[in-house]
LONUKOL-98175 format. One line per 8 residues: number of its first residue (from 1); their letters; for each residue x, y, z of N, C-alpha, C, O. Coordinates in Angstrom, 1 decimal. Each point is the difference from the previous one (the first is absolute). Layout:
BEGIN
NUM = A = X Y Z X Y Z X Y Z X Y Z | ...
END
This chain:
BEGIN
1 = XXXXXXXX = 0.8 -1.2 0.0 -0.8 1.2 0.0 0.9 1.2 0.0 0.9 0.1 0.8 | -1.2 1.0 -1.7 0.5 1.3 0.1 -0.2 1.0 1.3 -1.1 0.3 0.4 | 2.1 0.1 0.1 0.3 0.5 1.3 -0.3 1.4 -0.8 0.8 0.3 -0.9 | -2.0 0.5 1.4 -0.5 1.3 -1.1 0.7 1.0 1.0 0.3 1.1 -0.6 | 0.0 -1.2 2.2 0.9 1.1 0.4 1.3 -0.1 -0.1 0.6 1.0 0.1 | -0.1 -1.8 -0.3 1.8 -0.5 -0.4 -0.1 1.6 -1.8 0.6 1.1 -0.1 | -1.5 -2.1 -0.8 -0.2 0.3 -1.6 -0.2 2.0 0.5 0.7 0.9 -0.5 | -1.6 -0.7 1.5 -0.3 1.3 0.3 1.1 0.7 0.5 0.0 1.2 -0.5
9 = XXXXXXXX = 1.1 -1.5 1.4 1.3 0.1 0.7 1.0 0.4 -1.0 0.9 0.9 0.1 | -1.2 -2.1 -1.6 1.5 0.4 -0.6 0.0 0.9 -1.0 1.0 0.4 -0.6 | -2.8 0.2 0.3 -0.2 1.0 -1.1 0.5 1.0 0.8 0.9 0.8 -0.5 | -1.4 -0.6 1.7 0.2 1.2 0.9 1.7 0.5 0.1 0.5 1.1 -0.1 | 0.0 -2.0 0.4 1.9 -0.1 -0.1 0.2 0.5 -1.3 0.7 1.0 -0.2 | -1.3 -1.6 -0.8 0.1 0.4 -1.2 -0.1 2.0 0.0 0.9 0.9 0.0 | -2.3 -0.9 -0.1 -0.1 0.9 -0.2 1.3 1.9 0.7 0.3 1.0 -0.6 | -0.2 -1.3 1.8 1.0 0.2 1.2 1.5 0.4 -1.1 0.5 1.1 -0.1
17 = XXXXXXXX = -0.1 -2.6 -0.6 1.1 0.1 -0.6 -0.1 1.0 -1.5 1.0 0.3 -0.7 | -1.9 -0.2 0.4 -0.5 0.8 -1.6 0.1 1.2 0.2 -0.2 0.8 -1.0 | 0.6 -0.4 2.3 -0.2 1.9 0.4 0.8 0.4 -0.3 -0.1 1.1 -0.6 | 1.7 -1.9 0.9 1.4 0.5 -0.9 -0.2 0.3 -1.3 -0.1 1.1 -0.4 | 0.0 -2.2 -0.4 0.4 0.3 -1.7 -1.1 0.7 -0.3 0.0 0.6 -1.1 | -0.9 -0.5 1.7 -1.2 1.5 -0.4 0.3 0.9 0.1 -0.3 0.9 -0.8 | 1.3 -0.5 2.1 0.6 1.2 0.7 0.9 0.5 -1.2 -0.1 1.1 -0.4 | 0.9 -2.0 -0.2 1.2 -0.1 -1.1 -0.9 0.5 -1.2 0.3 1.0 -0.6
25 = XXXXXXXX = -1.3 -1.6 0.4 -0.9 0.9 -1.2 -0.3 1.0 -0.1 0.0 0.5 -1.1 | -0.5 0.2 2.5 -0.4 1.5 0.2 1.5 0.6 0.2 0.2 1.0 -0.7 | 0.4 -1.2 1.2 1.3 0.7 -0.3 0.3 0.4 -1.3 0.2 1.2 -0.4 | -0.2 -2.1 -0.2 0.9 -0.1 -1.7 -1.4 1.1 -0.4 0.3 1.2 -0.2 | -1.2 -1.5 0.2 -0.8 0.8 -0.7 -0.4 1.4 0.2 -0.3 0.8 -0.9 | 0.4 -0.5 2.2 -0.1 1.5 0.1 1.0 0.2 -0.1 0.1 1.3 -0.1 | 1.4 -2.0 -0.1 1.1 1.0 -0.5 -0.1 -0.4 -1.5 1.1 -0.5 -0.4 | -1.9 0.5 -0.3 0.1 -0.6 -1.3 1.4 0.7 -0.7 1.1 -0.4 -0.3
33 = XXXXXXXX = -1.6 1.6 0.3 1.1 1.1 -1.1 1.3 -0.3 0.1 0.6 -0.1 -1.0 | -0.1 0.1 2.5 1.5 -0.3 0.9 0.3 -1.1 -0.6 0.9 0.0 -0.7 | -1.7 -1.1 0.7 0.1 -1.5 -0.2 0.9 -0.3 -1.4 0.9 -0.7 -0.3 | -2.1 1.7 -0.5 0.6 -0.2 -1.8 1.0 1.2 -0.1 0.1 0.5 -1.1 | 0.7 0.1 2.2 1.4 0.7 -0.3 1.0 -1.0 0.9 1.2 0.1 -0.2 | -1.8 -1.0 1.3 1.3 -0.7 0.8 -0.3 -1.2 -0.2 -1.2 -0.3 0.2 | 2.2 -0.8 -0.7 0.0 -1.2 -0.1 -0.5 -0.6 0.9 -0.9 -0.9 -0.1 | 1.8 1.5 1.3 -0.1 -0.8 1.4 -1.9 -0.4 -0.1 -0.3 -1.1 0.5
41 = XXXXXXXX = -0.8 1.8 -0.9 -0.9 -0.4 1.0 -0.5 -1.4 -1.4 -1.0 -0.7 0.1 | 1.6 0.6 -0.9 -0.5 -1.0 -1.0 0.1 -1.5 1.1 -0.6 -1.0 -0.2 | 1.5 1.1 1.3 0.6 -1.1 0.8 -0.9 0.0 0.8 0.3 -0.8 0.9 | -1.2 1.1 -0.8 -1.2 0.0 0.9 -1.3 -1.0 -0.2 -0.7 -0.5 0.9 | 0.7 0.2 -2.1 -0.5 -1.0 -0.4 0.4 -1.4 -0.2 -0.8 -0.9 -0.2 | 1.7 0.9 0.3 0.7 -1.4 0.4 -0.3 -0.1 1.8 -0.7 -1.0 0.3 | 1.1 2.0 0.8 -0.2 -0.7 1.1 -1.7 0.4 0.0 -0.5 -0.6 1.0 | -0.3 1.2 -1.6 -1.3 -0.4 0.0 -0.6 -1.1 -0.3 -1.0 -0.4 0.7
49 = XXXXXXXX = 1.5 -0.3 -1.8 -0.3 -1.1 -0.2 0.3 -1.4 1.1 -0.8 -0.8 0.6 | 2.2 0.8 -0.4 0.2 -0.9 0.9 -0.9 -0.1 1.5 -0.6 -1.1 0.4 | 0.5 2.7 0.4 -0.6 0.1 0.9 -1.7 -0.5 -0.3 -0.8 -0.1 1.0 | 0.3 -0.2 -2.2 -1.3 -0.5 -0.5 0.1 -1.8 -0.5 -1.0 -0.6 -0.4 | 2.5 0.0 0.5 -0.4 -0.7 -0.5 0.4 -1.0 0.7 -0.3 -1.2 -0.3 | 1.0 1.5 1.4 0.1 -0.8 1.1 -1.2 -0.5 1.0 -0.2 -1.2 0.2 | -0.7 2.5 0.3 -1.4 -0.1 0.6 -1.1 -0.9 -0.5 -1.0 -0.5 0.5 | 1.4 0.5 -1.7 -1.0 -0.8 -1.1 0.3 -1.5 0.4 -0.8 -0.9 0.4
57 = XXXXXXXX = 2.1 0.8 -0.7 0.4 -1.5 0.0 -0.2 -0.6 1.2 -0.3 -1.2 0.1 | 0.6 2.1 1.3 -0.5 -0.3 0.9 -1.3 -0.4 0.8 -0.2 -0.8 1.0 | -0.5 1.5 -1.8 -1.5 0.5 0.3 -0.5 -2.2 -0.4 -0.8 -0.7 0.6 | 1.4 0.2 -1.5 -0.8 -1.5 -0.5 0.9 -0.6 1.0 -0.6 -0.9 0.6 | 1.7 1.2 -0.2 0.7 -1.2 0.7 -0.3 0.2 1.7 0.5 -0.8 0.9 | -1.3 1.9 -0.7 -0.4 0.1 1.2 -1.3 -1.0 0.4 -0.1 -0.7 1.0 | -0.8 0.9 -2.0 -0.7 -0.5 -0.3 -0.1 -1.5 0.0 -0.8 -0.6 0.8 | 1.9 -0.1 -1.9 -0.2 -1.1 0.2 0.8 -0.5 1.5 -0.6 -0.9 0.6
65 = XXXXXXXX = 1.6 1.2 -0.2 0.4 0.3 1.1 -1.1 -0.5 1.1 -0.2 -1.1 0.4 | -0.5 2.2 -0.2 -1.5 -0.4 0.8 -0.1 -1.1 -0.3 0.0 -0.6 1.1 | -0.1 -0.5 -2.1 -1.3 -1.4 -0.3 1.2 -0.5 0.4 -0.4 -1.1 0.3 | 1.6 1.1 -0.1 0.7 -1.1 0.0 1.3 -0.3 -0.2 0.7 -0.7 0.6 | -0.6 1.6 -1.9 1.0 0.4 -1.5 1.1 0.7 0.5 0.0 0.8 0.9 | 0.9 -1.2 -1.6 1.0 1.0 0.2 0.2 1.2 0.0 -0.4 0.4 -1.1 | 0.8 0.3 1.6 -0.3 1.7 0.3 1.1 0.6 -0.8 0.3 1.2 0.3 | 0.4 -1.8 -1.1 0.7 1.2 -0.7 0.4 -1.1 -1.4 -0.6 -1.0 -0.1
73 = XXXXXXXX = 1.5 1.3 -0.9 0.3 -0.5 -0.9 -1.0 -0.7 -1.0 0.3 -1.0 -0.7 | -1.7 1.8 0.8 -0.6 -0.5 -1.0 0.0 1.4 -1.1 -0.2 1.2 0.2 | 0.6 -1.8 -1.6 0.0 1.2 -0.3 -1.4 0.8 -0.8 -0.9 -0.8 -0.3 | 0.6 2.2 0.0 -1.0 0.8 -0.6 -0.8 -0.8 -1.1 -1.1 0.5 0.0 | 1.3 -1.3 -0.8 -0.3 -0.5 -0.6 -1.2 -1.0 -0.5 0.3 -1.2 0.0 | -1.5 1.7 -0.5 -1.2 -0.7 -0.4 0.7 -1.6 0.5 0.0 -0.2 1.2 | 0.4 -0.6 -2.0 0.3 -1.5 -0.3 0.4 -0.5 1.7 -0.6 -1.0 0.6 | 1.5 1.8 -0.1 0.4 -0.5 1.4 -1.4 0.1 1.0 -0.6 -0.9 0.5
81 = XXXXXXXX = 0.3 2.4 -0.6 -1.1 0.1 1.1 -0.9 -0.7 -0.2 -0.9 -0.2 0.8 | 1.0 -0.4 -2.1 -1.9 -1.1 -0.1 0.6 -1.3 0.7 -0.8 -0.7 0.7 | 1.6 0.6 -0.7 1.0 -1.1 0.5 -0.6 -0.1 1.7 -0.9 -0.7 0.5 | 2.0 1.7 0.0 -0.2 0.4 1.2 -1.7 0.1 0.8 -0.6 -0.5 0.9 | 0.3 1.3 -1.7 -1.4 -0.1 0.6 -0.8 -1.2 -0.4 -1.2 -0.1 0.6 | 1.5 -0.8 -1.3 -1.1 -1.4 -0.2 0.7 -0.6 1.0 -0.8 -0.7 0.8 | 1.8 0.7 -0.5 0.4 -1.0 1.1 0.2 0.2 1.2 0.2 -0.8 0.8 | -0.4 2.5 -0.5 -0.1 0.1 1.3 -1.6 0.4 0.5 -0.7 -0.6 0.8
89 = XXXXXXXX = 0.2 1.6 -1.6 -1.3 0.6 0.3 -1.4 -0.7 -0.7 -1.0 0.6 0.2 | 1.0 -1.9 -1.2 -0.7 -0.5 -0.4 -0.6 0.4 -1.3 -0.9 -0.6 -0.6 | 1.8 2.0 0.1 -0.6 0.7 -1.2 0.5 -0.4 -0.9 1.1 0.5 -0.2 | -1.3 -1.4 -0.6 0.9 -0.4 -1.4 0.2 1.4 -1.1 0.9 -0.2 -0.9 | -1.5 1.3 1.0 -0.1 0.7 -1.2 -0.1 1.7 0.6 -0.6 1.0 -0.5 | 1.2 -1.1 1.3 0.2 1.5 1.0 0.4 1.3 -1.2 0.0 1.2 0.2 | 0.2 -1.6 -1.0 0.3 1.2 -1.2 -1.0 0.2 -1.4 0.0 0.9 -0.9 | -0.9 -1.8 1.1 -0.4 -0.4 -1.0 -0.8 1.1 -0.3 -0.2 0.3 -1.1
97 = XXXXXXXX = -0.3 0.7 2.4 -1.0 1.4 -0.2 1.1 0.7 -0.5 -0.5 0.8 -0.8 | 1.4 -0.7 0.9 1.2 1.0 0.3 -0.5 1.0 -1.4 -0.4 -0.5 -1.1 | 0.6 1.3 1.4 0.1 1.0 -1.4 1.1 1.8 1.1 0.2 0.0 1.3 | 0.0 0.6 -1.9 0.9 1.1 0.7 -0.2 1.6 -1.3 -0.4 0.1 -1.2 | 0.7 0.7 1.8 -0.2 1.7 -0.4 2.1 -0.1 -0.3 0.7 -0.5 0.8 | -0.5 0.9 -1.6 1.3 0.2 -0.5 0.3 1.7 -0.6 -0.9 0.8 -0.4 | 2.0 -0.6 0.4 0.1 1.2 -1.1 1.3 -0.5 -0.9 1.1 -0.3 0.6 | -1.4 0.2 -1.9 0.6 -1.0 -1.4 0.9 1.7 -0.6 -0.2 1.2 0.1
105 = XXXXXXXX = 1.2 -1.9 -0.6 1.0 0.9 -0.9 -1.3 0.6 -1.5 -0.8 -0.7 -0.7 | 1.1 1.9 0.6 -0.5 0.4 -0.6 0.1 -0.7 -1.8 1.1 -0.1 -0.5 | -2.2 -0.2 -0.3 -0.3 -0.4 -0.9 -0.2 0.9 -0.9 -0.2 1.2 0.2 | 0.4 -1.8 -1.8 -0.2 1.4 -1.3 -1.6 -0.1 0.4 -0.6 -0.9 0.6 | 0.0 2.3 -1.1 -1.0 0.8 0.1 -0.7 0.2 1.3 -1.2 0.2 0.0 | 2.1 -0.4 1.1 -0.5 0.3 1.4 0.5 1.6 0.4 -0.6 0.6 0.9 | 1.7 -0.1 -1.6 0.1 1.6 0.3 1.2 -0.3 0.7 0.3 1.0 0.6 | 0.5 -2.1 -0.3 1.3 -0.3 0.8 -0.5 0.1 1.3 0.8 0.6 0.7
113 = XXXXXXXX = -2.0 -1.2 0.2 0.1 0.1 1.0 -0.2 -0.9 0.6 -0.6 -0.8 -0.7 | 0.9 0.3 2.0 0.0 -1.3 1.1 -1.9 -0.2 0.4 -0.5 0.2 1.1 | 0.0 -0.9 -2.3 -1.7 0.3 0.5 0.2 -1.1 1.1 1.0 -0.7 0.2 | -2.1 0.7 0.4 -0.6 -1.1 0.8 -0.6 -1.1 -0.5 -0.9 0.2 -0.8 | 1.2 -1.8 0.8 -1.0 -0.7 -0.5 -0.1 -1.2 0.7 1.0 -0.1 0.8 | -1.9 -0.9 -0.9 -0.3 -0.8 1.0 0.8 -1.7 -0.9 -0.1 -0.4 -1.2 | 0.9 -0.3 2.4 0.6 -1.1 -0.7 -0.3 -1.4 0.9 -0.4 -0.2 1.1 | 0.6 -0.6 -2.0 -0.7 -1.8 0.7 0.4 -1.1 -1.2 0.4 0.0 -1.2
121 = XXXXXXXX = -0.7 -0.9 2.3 0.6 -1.5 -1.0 1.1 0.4 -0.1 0.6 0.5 0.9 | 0.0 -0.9 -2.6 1.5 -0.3 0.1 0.4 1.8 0.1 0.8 0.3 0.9 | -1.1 0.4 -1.5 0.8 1.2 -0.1 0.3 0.6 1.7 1.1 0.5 0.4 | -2.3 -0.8 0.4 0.2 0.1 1.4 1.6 -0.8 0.2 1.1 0.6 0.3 | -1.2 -2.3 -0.3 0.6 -0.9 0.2 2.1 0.8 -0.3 1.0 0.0 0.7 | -1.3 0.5 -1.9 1.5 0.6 -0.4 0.4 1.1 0.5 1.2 0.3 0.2 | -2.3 0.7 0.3 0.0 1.3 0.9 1.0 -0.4 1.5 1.0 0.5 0.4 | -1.5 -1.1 -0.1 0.2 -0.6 1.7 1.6 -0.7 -0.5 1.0 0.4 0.6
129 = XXXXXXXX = -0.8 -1.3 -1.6 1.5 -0.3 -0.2 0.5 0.7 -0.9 0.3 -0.8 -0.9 | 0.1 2.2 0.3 0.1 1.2 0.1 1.0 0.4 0.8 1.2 0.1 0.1 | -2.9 0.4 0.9 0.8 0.8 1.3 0.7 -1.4 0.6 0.8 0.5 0.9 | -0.7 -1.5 -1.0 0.9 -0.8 1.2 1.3 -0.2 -0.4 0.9 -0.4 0.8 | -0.7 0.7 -2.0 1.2 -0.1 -0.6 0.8 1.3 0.1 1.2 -0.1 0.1 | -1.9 1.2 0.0 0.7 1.1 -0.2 0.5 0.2 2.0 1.0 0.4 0.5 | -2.1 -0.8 0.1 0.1 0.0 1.5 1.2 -0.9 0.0 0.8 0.5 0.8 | -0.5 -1.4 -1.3 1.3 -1.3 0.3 1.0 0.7 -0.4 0.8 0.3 0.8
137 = XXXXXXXX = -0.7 0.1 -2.1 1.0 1.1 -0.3 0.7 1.4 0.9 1.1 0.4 0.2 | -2.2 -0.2 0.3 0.3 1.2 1.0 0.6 -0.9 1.1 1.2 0.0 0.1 | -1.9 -0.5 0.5 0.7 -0.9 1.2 1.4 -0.8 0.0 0.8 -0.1 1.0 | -0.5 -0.3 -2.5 1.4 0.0 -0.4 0.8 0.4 -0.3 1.1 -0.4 -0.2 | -1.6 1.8 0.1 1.7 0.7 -0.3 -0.1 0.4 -1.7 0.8 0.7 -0.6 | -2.0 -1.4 0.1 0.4 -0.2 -1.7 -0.6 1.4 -0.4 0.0 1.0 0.7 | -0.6 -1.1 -2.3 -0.2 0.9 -1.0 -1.4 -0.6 0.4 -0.3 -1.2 -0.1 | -1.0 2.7 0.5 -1.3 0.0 0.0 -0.4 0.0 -1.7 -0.8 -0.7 -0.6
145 = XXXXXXXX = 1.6 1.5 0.3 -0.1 0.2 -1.5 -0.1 -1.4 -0.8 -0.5 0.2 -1.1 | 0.9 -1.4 1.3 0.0 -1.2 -1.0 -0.9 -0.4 1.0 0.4 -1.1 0.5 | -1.9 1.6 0.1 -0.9 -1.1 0.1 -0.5 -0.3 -1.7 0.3 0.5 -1.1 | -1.4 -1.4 1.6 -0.7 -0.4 -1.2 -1.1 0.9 0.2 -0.3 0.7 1.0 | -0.3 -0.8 -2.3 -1.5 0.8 -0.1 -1.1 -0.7 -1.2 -0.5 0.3 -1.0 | 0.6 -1.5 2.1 -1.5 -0.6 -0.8 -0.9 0.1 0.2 -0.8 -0.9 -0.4 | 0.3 1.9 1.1 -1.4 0.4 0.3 -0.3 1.4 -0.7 -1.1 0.5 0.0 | 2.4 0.2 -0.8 -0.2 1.4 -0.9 -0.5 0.8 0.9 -0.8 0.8 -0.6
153 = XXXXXXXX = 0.8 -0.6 2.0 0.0 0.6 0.8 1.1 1.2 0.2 -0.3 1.2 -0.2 | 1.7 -1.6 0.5 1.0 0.8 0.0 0.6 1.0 -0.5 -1.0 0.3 -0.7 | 1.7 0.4 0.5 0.5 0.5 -1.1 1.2 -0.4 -0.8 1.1 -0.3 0.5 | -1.5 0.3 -1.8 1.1 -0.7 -1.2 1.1 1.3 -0.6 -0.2 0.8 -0.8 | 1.3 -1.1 1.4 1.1 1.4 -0.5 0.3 -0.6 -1.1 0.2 -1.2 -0.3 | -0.1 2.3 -0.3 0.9 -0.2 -1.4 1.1 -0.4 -0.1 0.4 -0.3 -1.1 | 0.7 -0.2 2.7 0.9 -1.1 -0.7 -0.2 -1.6 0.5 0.7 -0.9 0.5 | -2.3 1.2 -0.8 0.0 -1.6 0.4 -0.4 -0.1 1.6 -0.6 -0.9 0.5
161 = XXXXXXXX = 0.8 1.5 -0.2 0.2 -0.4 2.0 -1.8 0.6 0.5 -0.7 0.5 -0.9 | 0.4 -0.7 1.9 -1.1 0.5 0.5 0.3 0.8 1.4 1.1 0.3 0.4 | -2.4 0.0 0.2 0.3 0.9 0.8 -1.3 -0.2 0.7 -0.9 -0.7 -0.4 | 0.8 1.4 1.5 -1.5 -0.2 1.2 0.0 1.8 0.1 1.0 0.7 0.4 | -2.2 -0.2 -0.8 0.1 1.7 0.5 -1.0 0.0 1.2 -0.6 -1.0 0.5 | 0.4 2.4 0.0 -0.4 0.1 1.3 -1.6 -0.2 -0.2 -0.7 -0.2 1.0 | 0.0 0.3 -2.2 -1.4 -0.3 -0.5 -0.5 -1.1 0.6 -0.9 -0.3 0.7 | 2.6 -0.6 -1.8 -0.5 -1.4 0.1 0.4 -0.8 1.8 -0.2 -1.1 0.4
169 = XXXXXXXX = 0.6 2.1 0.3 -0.1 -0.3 1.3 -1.4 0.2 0.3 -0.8 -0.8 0.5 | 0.6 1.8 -0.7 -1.2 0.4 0.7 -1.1 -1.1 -0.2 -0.8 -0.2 1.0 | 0.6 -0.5 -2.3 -0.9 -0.7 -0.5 0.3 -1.3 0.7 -0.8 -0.7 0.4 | 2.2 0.4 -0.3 0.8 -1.4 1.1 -0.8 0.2 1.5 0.0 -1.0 0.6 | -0.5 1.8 -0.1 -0.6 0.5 1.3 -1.4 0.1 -0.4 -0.7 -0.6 0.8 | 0.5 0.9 -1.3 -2.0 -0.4 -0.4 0.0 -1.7 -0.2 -0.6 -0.7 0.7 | 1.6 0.3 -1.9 -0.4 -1.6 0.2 0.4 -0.6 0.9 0.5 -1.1 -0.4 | -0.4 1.2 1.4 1.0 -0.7 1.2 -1.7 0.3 0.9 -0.8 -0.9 0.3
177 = XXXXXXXX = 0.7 2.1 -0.2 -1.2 0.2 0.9 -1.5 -0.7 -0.7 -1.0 0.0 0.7 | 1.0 -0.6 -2.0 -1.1 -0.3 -0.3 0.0 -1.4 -0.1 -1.1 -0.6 0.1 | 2.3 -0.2 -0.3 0.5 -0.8 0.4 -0.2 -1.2 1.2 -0.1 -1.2 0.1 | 0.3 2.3 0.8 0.3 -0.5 1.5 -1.8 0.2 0.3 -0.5 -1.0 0.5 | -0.3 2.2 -0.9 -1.7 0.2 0.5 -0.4 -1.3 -1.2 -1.2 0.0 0.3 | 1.3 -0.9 -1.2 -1.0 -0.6 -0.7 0.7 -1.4 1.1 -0.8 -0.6 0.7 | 2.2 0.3 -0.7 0.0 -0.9 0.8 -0.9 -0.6 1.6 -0.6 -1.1 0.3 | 1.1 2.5 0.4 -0.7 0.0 1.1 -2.0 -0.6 -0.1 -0.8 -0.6 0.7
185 = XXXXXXXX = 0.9 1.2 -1.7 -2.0 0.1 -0.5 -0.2 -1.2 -0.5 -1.1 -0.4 0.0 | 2.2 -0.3 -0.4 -0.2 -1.2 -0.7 -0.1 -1.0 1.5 -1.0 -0.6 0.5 | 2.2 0.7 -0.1 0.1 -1.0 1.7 -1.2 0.2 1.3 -0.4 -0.7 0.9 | 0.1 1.9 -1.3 -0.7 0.1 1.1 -1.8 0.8 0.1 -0.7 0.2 1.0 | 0.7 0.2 -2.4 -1.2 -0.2 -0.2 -0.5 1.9 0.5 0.5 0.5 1.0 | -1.4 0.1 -1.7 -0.3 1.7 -0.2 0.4 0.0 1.6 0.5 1.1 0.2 | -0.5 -1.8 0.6 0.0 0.7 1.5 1.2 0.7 0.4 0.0 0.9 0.8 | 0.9 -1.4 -1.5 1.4 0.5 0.2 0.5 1.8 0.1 -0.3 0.8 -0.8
193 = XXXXXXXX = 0.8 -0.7 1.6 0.4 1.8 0.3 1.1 0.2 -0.8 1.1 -0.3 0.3 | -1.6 1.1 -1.7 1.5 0.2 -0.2 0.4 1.1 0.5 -0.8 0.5 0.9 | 2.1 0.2 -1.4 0.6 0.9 0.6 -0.4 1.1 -0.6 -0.5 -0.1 -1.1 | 0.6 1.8 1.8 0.3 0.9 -1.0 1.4 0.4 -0.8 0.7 0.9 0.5 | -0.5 -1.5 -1.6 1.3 0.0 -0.4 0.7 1.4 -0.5 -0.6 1.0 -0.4 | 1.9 -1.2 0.5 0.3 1.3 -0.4 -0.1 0.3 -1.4 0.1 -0.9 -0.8 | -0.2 2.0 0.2 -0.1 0.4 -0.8 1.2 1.1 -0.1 0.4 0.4 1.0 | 0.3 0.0 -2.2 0.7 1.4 -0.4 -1.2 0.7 -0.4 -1.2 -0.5 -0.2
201 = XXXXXXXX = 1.8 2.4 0.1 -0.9 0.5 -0.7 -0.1 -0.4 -2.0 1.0 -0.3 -0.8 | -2.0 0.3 0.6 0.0 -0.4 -1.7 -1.1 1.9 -0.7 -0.9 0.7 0.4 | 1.8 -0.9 -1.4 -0.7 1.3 -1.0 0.4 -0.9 -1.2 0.7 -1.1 -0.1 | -1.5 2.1 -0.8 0.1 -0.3 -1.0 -0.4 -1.4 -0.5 -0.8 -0.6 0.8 | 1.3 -0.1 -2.1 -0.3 -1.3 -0.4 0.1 -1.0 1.5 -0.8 -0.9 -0.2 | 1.4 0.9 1.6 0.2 -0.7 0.8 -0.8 0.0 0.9 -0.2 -0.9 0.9 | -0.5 2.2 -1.0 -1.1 0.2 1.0 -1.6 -0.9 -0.7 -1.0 0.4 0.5 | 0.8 -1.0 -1.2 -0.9 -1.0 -0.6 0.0 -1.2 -0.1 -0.5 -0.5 -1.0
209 = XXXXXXXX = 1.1 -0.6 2.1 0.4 -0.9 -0.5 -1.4 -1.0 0.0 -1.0 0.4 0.7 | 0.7 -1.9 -1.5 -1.4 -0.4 -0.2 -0.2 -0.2 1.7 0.6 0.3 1.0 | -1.9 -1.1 -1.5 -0.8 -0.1 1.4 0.8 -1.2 0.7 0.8 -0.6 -0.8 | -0.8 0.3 1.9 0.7 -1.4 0.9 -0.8 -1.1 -0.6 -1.2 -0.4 0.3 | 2.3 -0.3 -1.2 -0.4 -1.3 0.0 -0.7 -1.1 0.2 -0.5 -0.8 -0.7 | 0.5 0.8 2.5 -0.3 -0.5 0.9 -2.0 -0.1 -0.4 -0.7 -1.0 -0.2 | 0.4 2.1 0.1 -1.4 0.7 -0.1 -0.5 -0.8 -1.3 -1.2 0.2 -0.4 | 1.7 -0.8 0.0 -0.3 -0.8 -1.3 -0.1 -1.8 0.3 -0.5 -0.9 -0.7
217 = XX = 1.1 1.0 1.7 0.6 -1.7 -0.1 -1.3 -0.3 0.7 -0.6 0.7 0.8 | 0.2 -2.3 -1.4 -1.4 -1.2 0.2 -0.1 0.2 1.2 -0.9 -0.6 0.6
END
């Protein structure tokens, strides 16, 4: 049986840990101008990301943690967590609602901008190893730049290499939080408290992102 105050416990931790790399977004962005004259704050988005993608990975292994499971070394990943949760929490298909709010590298006739769009199934599936590659990279010392980008999420430089901008953070922190609220809703049923999550300020194209996912699922 699903322990719904454990599932309620680790969104809440969750949520707690998202205040940093939001904090990192409202930074960068009210200095926007400063930002695009000093390199230095382009580095901002790297420890935003990490500070978002640790709590995430945490947030399932607490989780399964609770039923039983090992509490750390499972990694973010659709294929594992179905794993993990059929064998600990009795859910064979804990992702199967999964869908997430993203912001995607700008496309021809979108006007060059980071829109919002909503991602699931496999394009989800590549999103999440994506970011875990580029997170493994950072954690080693290596080139964030030679992640992969099979989810056409990222951004594609012109020599070949890619790159994570502070957008596409921002949009790593909406799917992380919609993520973690369809799971919880999934284990434990509308009763569940989610959190009030943090948000950055959003204008412009950022300030519209679709409706929550969640509001859709069976």
């Amino acid at each position: 049986m699903v322990d719904a105050a454990a599932v309620e416990e680790a969104l809440g931790v969750l949520a707690v840990r998202l205040v940093t790399p939001v904090d990192l977004i409202t930074i960068h962005r009210d200095k926007m101008d400063e930002a695009r004259r000093n390199s230095r704050y382009r580095s901002m988005r790297y420890g935003a990301f990490l500070l978002t993608y640790g709590p995430f990975e945490m947030f399932f292994n607490q989780v399964i943690g609770a039923h039983g499971g090992p509490r750390q070394n499972t990694p973010a990943t659709m294929e594992r967590l179905r794993q993990r949760f059929g064998q600990h929490l009795g859910t064979p298909d804990v992702t199967g609602q999964w869908r997430a709010r993203v912001r995607a590298q700008p496309e021809p006739g979108r006007g060059g901008r980071w829109l919002w769009t909503t991602i699931e199934t496999q394009r989800l599936d590549h999103y999440l190893r994506d970011a875990k590659a580029v997170r493994n990279r950072l954690a080693h010392g290596d080139d964030p730049q030679t992640a992969p980008n099979d989810s056409g999420t990222l951004y594609d430089r012109k020599d070949g290499k890619t790159s994570i901008t502070l957008m596409w953070v921002e949009g790593f922190v909406q799917a992380v939080q919609d993520l973690a609220t369809i799971t919880a809703l999934e284990l434990t049923g509308d009763t569940t408290l989610i959190p009030d999550w943090p948000v950055p300020p959003r204008t412009e194209v950022s300030a519209n992102p679709p409706a929550p996912p969640w509001a859709a699922t069976p």
